[in-house]
C-alpha positions in Angstrom: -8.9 6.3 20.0 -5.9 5.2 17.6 -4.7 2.1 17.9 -1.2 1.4 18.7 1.6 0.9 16.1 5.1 -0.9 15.9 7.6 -1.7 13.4 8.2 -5.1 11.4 12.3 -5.6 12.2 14.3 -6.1 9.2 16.5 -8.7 8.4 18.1 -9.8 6.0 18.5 -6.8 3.6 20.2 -8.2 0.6 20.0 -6.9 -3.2 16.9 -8.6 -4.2 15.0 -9.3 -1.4 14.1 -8.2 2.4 13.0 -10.5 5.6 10.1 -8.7 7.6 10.6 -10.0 11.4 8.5 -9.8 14.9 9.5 -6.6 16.6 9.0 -8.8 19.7 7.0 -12.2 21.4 3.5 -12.3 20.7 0.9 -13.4 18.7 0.5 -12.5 15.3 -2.4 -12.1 12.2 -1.2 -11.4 8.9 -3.5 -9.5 6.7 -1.2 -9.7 3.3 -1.5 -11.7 0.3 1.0 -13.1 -2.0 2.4 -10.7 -4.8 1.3 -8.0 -3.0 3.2 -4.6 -2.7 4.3 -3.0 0.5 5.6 0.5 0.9 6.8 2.0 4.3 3.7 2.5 6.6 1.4 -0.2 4.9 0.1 -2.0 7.4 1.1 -5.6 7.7 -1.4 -7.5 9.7 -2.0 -7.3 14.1 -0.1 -8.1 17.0 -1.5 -9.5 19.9 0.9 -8.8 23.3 -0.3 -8.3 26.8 -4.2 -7.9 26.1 -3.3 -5.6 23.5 -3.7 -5.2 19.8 -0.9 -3.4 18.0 -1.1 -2.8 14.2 2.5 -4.1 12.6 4.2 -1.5 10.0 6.7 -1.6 7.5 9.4 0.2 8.3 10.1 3.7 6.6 12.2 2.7 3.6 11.2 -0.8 2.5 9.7 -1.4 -0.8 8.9 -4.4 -2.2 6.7 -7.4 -3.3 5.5 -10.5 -1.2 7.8 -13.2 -2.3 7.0 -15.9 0.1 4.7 -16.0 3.6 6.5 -17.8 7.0 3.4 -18.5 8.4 0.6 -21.5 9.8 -3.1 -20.6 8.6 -4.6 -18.2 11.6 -2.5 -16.9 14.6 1.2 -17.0 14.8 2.7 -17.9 17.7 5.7 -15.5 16.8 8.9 -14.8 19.1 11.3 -11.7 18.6 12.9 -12.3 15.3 10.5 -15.1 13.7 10.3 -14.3 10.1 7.2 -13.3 8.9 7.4 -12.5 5.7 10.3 -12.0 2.3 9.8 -9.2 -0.1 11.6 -9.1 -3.4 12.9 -5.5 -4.0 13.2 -6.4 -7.9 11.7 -4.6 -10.7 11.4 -1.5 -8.7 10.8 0.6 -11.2 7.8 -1.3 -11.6 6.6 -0.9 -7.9 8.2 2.4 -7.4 10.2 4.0 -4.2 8.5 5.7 -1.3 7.0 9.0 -2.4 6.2 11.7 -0.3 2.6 12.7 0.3 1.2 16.1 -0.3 -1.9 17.8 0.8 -4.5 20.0 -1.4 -6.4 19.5 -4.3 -5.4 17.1 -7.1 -2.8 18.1 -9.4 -0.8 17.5 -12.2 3.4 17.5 -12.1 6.0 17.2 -14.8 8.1 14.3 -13.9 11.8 13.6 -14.4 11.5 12.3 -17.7 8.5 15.0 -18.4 5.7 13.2 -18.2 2.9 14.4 -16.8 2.1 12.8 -13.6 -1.0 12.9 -12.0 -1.8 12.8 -7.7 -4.9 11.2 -7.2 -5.9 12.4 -3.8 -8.1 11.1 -1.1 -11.8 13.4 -0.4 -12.1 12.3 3.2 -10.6 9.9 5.8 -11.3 6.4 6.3 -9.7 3.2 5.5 -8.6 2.7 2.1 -8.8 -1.2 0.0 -7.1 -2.2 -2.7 -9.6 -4.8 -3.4 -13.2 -5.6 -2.9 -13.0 -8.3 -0.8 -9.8 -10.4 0.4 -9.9 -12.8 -2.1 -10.5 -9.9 -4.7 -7.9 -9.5 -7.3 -6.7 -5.4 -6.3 -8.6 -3.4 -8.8 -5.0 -1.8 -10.3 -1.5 -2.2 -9.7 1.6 -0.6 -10.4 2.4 -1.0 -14.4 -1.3 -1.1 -15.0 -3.3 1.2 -17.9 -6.3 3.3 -16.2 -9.0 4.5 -18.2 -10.8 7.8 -16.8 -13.9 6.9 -14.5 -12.2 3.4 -13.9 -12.7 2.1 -10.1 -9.1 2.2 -8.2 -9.7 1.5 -4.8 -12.0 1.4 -1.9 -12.5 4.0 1.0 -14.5 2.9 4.0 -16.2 5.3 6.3 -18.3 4.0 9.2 -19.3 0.8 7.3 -19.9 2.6 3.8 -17.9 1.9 1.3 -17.0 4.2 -1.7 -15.3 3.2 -5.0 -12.3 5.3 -5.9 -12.5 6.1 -9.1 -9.4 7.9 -11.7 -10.5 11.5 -12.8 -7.7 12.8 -14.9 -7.4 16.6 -15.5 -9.1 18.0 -18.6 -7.3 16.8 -21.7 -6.9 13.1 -20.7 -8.8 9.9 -20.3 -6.1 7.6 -19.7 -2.5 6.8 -18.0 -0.4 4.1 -16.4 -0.3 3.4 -12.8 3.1 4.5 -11.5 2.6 4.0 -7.3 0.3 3.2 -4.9 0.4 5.5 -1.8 -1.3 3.3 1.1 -1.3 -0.1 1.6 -4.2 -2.3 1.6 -6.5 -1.7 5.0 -4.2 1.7 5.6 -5.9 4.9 7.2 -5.8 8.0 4.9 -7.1 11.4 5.8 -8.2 13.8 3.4 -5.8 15.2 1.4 -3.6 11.9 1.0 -2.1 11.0 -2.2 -3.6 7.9 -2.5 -2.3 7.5 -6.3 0.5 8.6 -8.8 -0.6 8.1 -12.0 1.7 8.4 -15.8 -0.8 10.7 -17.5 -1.4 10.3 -21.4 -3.0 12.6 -23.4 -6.3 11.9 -25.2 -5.9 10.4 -29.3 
């Protein structure tokens, strides 16, 4: 059975940066890192309320990096409204604005400055990691060169986990990271754009 979901409040939305709040009193995990990049629908960390465990979302619309943490090591002991985390919205060209996500094979686009753009799409469902392990640097970010055959992510499925790796169309073996679909730890189904990749055509 899916697990419940709620919305992160937001506070504080100024030019460069955006407070993520508790939706309500509870007891909360926090699964992010510093300098990490959030998207609407990446999944934050848990809440704990009434024997429950609720998975806390960014809201539809927020984009940003992990500026600073409000948090004790652990559990939070959170009321509605303690800040839980800032993001700063600059440089978002560099992390890129909520894109939507399209179903079907893999494909190439022509973007609005006509580059080719590549959708690197998910083959099943599962849970999908930036990084190998939590104190793993993520294997790309946005802004970062990809080689083809490079590892990009993680999916797990029952325990098993498979590397993601980038597998341009015919005629390239490189480009630059543009976006990152799901957060780190988010569910994907098959069919998910997982990432948008700047392609560049072979030397």
């Amino acid at each position: 059975m899916k697990r419940a979901t709620m919305n992160a409040l937001v506070v504080d939305r100024g030019s460069t940066a955006v407070t993520l709040c508790s939706p309500t009193t509870g007891r909360v995990r926090l699964d992010r890192g510093q300098g990490e990049i959030l998207t609407g629908g990446s999944r934050l960390g848990v809440l704990f309320r009434d024997e429950r465990a609720i998975d806390l979302i960014v809201p539809a619309g927020v984009v940003g990096r992990i500026e600073s943490i409000h948090r004790h090591q652990g559990v939070i002991d959170a009321d509605h409204g303690y800040a839980l985390l800032s993001l700063s919205t600059q440089a978002l060209d560099e992390i890129g604005g909520l894109a939507e996500k399209a179903g079907g094979s893999s494909k190439s686009a022509v973007g609005a400055e006509d580059t080719p753009t590549f959708e690197l799409l998910s083959s099943t469902h599962g849970t999908f990691y930036h990084r190998a392990s939590p104190e793993s640097d993520p294997y790309v970010i946005p802004g970062q060169a990809v080689a083809a055959g490079q590892t990009v992510g993680l999916i797990e499925v029952m325990k098993c986990f498979s590397p993601v790796h980038f597998e341009p169309p015919p005629g390239n073996t490189r480009g630059i990271v543009r976006r990152i679909l799901p957060g780190d730890g988010d569910e994907v189904q098959s069919g998910d754009v997982l990432l948008i990749v700047d392609l560049r055509e072979e030397a």
